[in-house]
VEXROLO-877434 format. One record per residue (C-alpha): residue number from 1; residue in one letter; x, y, z. Coordinates in Angstrom, 1 decimal, m for minus. Example, Ala and Ser with C-alpha at 12.3 -4.5 7.8 and 13.67 -1.06 7.14 Angstrom:
num	residu	u	v	w
1	A	12.3	m4.5	7.8 $
2	S	13.7	m1.1	7.1 $
END
This chain:
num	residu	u	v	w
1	X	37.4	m89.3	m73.2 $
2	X	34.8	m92.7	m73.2 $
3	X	33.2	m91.3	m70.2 $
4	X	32.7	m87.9	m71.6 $
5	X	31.3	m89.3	m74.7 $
6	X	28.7	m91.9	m72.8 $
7	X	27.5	m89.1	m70.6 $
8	X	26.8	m86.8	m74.0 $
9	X	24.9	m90.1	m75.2 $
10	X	23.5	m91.0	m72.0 $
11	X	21.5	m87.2	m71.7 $
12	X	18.5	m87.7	m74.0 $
13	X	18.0	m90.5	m71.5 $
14	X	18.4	m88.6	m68.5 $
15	X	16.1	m86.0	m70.0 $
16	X	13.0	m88.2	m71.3 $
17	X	13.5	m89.3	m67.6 $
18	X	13.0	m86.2	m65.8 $
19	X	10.0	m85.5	m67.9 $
20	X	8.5	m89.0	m67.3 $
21	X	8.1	m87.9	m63.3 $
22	X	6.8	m84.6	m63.8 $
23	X	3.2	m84.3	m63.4 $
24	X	0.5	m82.0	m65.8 $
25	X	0.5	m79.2	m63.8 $
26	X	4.3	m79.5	m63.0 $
27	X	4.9	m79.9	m67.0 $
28	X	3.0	m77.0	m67.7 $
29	X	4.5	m74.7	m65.2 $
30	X	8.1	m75.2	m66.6 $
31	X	6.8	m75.1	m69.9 $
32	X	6.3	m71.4	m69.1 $
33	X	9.9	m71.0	m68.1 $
34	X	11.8	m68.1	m71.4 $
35	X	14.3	m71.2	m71.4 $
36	X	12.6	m74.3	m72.0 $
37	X	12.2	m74.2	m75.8 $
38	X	16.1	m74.2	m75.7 $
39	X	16.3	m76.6	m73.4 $
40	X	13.8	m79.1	m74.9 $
41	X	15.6	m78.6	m78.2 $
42	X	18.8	m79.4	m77.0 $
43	X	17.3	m82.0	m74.3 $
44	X	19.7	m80.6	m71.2 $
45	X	19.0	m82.4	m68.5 $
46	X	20.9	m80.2	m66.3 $
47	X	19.1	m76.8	m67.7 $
48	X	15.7	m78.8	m67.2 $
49	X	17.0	m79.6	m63.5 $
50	X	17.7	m75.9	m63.1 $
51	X	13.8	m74.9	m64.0 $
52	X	12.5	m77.7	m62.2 $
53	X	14.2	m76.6	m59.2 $
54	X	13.4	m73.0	m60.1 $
55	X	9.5	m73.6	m60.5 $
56	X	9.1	m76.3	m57.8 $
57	X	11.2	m75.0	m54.4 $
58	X	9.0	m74.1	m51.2 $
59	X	8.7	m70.6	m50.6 $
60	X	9.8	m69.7	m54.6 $
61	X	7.9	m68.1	m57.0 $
62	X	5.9	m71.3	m58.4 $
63	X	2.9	m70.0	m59.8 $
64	X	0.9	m73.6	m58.9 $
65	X	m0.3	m73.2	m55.4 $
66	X	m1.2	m77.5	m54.9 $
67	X	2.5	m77.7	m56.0 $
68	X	4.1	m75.7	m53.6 $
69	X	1.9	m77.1	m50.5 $
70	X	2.2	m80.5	m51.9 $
71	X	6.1	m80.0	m51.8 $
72	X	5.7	m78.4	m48.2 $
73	X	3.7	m81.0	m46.8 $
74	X	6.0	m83.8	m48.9 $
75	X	9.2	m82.2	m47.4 $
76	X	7.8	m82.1	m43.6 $
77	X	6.6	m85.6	m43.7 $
78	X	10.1	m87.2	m45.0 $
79	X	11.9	m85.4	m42.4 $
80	X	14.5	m87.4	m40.7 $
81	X	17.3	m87.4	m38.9 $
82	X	20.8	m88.2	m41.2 $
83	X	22.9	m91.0	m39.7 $
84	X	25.9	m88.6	m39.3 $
85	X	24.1	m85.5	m38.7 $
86	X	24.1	m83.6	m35.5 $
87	X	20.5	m83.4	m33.5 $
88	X	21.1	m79.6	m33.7 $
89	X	21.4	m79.8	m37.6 $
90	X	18.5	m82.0	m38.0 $
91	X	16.3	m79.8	m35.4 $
92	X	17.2	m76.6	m37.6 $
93	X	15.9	m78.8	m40.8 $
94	X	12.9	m80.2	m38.9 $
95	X	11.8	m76.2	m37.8 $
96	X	12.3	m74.8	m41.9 $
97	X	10.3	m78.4	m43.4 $
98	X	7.8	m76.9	m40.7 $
99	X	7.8	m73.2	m41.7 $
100	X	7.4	m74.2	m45.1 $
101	X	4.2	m76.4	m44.3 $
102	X	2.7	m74.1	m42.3 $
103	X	3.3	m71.3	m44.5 $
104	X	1.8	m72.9	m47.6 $
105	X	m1.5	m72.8	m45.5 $
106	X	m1.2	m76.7	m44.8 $
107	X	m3.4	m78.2	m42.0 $
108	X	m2.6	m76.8	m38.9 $
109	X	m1.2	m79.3	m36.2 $
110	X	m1.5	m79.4	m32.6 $
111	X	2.3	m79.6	m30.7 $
112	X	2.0	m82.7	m29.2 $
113	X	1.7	m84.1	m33.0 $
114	X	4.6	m82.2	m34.5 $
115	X	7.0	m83.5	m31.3 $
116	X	5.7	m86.6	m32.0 $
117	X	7.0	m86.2	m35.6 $
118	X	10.2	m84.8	m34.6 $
119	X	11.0	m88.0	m32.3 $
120	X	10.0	m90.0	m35.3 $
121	X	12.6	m89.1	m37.8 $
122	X	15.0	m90.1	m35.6 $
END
């Protein structure tokens, strides 16, 4: 009963939080979302999660392109290997980060680079 009643006070925190990392652009675009208003009234931090996840996945609707290839090229870059994960697991993640970097219109990169990547998040 405690816990439940520090987690209800600890939310307005974990809100204010959320919104303190989002950028301009990033604020505005969930700012469009029909639930916001509700959300930001009631500062949810898991509803404001929800949009944020909504308006900022790679290959989602988000309607702010230098978002979306920002988050592609982010995602590729921080690609490594988990300490109990399989190669074969960590191979299929490495091949979607790269899908979703190229098809944001990132930079293309020559093989030899994007091996050279791979090996590194080993």
């Amino acid at each position: 009963y405690r816990e439940l009643n520090t987690m209800k006070n600890n939310r307005p925190k974990l809100y204010a939080l959320l919104l303190q990392y989002l950028s301009d652009e990033s604020l505005d675009e969930i700012k469009r979302s029909d639930k916001f208003e509700t959300i930001d009234q009631e500062t949810d931090p898991e509803g404001l999660w929800q949009i944020i996840e909504e308006t900022h996945k790679v290959n989602t609707v988000s309607k702010v392109q230098s978002v979306t290839k920002k988050a592609a090229r982010a995602t590729y870059q921080k690609m490594r290997q988990g300490a109990f994960e399989s190669i074969i697991t960590y191979k299929d993640r490495f091949n979607a980060a790269l899908k979703g970097y190229e098809d944001q219109k990132n930079p293309k990169m020559e093989e030899k680079d994007i091996a050279m990547d791979f090996f590194e998040g080993l």
